[in-house]
TORVEXDO-909787 format. One record per residue (C-alpha): residue in one letter; x negated, y, z negated; residue number from 1. Coordinates in steps of 0.05 Angstrom, whole numbers, padded with zeros to 5 digits. Layout:
N
type A px X py Y pz Z seq NUM
...
This chain:
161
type X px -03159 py 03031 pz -01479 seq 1
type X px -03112 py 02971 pz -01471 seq 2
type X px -03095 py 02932 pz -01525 seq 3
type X px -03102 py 02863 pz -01521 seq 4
type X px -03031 py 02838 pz -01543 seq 5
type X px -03008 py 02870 pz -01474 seq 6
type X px -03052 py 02810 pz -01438 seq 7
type X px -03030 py 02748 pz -01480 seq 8
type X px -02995 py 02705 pz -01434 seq 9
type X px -02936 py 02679 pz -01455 seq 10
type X px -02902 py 02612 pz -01442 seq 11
type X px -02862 py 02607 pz -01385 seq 12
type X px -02791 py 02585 pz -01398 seq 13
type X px -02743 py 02540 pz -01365 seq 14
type X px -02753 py 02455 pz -01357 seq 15
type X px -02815 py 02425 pz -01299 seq 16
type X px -02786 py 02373 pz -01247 seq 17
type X px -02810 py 02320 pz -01296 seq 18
type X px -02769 py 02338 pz -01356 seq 19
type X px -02704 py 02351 pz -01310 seq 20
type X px -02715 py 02281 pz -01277 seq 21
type X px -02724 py 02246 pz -01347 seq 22
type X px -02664 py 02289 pz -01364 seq 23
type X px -02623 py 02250 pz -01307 seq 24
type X px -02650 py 02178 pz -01311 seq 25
type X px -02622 py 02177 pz -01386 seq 26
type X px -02564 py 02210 pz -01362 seq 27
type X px -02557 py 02155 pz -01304 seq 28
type X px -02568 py 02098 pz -01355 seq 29
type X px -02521 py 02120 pz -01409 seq 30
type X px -02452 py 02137 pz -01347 seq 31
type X px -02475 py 02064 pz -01324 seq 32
type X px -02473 py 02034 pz -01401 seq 33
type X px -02406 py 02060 pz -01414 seq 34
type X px -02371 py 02044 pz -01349 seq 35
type X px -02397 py 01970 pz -01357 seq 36
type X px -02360 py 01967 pz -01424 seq 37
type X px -02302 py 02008 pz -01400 seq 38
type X px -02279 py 01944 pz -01354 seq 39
type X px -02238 py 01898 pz -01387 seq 40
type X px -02275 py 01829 pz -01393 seq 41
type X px -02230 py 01776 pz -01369 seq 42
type X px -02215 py 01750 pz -01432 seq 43
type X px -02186 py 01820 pz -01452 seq 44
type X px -02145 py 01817 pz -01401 seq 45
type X px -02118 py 01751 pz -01409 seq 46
type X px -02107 py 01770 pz -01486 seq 47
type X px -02068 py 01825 pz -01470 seq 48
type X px -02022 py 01783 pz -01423 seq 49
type X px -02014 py 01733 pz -01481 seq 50
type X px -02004 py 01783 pz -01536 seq 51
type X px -01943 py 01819 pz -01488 seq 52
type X px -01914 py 01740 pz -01471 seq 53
type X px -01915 py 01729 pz -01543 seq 54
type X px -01878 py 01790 pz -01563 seq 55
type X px -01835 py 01774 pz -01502 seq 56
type X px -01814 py 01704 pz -01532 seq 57
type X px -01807 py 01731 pz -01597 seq 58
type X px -01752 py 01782 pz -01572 seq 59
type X px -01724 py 01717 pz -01518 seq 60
type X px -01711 py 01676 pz -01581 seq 61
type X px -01668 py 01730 pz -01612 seq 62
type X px -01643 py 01739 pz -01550 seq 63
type X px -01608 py 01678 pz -01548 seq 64
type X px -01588 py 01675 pz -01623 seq 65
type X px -01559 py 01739 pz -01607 seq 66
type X px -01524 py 01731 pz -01549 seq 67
type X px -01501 py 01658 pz -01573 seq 68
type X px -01533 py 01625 pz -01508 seq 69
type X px -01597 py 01591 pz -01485 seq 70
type X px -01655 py 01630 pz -01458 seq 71
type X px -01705 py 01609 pz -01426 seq 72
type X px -01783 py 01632 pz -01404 seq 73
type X px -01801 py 01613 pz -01331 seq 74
type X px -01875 py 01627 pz -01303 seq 75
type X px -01910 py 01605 pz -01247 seq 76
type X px -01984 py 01614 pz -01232 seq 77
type X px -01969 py 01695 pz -01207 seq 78
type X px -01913 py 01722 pz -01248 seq 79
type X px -01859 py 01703 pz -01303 seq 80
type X px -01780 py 01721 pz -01311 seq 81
type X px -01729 py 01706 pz -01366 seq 82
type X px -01657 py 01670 pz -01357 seq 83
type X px -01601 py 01669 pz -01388 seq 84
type X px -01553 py 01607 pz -01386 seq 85
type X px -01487 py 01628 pz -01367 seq 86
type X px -01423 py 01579 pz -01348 seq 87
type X px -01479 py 01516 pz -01335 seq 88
type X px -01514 py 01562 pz -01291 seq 89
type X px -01583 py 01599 pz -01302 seq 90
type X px -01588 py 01672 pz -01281 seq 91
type X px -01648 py 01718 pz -01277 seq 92
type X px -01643 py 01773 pz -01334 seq 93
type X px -01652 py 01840 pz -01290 seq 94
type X px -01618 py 01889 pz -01322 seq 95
type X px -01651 py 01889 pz -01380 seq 96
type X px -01735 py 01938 pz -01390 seq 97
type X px -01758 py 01887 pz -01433 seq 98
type X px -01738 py 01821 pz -01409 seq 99
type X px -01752 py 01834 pz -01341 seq 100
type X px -01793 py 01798 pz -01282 seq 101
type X px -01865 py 01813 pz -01286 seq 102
type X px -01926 py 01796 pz -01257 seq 103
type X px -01988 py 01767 pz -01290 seq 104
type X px -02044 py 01818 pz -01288 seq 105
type X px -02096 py 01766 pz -01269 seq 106
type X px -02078 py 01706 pz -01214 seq 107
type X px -02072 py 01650 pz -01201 seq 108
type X px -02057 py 01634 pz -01269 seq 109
type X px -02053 py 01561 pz -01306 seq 110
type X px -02008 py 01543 pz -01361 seq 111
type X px -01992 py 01483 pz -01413 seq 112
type X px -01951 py 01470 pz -01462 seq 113
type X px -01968 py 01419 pz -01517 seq 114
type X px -01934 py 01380 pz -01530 seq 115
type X px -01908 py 01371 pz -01454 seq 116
type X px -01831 py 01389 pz -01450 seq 117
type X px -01787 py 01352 pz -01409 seq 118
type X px -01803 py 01352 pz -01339 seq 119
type X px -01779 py 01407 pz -01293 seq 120
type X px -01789 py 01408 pz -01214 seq 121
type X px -01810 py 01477 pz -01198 seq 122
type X px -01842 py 01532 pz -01249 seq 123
type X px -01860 py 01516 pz -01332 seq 124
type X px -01797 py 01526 pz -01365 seq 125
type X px -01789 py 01541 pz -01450 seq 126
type X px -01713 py 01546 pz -01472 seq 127
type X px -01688 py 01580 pz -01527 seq 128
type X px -01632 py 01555 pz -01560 seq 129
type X px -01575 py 01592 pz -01603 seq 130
type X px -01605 py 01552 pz -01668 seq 131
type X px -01666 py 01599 pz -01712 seq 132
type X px -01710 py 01541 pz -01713 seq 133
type X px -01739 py 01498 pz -01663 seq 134
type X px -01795 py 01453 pz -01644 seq 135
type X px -01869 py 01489 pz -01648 seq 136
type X px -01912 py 01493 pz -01598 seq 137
type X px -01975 py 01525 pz -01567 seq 138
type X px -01979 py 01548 pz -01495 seq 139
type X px -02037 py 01554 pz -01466 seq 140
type X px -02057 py 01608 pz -01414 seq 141
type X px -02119 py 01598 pz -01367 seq 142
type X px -02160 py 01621 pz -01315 seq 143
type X px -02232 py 01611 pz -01282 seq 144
type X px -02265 py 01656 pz -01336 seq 145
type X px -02218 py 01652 pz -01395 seq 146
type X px -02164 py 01619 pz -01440 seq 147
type X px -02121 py 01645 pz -01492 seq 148
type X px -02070 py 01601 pz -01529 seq 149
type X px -01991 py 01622 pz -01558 seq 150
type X px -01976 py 01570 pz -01625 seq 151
type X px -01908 py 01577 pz -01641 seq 152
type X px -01887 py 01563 pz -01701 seq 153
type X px -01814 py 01534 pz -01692 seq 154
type X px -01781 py 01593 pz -01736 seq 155
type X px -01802 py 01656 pz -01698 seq 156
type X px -01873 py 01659 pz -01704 seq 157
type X px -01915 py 01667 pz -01647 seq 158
type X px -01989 py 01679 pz -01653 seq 159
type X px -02042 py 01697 pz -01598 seq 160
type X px -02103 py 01645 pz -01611 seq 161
């Protein structure tokens, strides 16, 4: 005689359609949540720009304490270079990893300075002098979606707003 253990039938193993499809929706949903928050916002990447200028003025201000000459910080609505005044004449800084020419990272690009310099023809100009302390002021960086503001202090200080 057969026992009747031998007949039980046992669950099958492995996943149905349903549970592998379930399985891949979530799957789908989550990939598409954390690519959406992978992508900079433009804000972020505005921020960054600013937080790298900043730095970059901080360092042109030494720059020109140390080298005993103006400095200056020239943008236009793409990209932004340091000079150096030299014998009465302005020369792009190219030698230099830190100081160079760059590019903005998102164009076209609007900036301000408040309170307004003195009026340039051609890009926004901010010169550095050989003295540690100068006149504050915030620069203001702006595009469609964003805008980030640089206060400087007058003695060194600049802070990404």
């Amino acid at each position: 005689m057969l026992s009747p253990s031998r007949f039980v039938r046992r669950p099958s193993r492995g996943f149905t359609l349903l549970e592998l499809l379930v399985v891949m929706v979530i799957a789908g949903v989550m990939l598409g949540v954390v690519s959406f928050n992978a992508m900079p916002s433009a804000r972020q990447v505005l921020e960054t720009d600013a937080r790298r200028i900043a730095l970059l003025l901080q360092l042109a201000r030494d720059e020109a304490i140390v080298r005993n000459s103006p400095v200056a910080f020239e943008a236009d609505t793409e990209r932004y270079r340091f000079l150096v005044r030299t014998n009465n004449v302005w020369q792009l800084i190219e030698k230099d990893d830190l100081l160079r020419e760059r590019a903005f990272q998102r164009t076209p690009l609007t900036l301000l300075i408040n309170p307004p310099l003195a009026p340039v023809s051609g890009p926004m100009r901010i010169v550095f002098g050989r003295e540690p302390v100068d006149k504050p002021f915030v620069l203001t960086m702006a595009t469609d979606e964003a805008r980030v503001d640089i206060r400087a202090d007058g003695i060194g200080h600049f802070v990404v707003e």
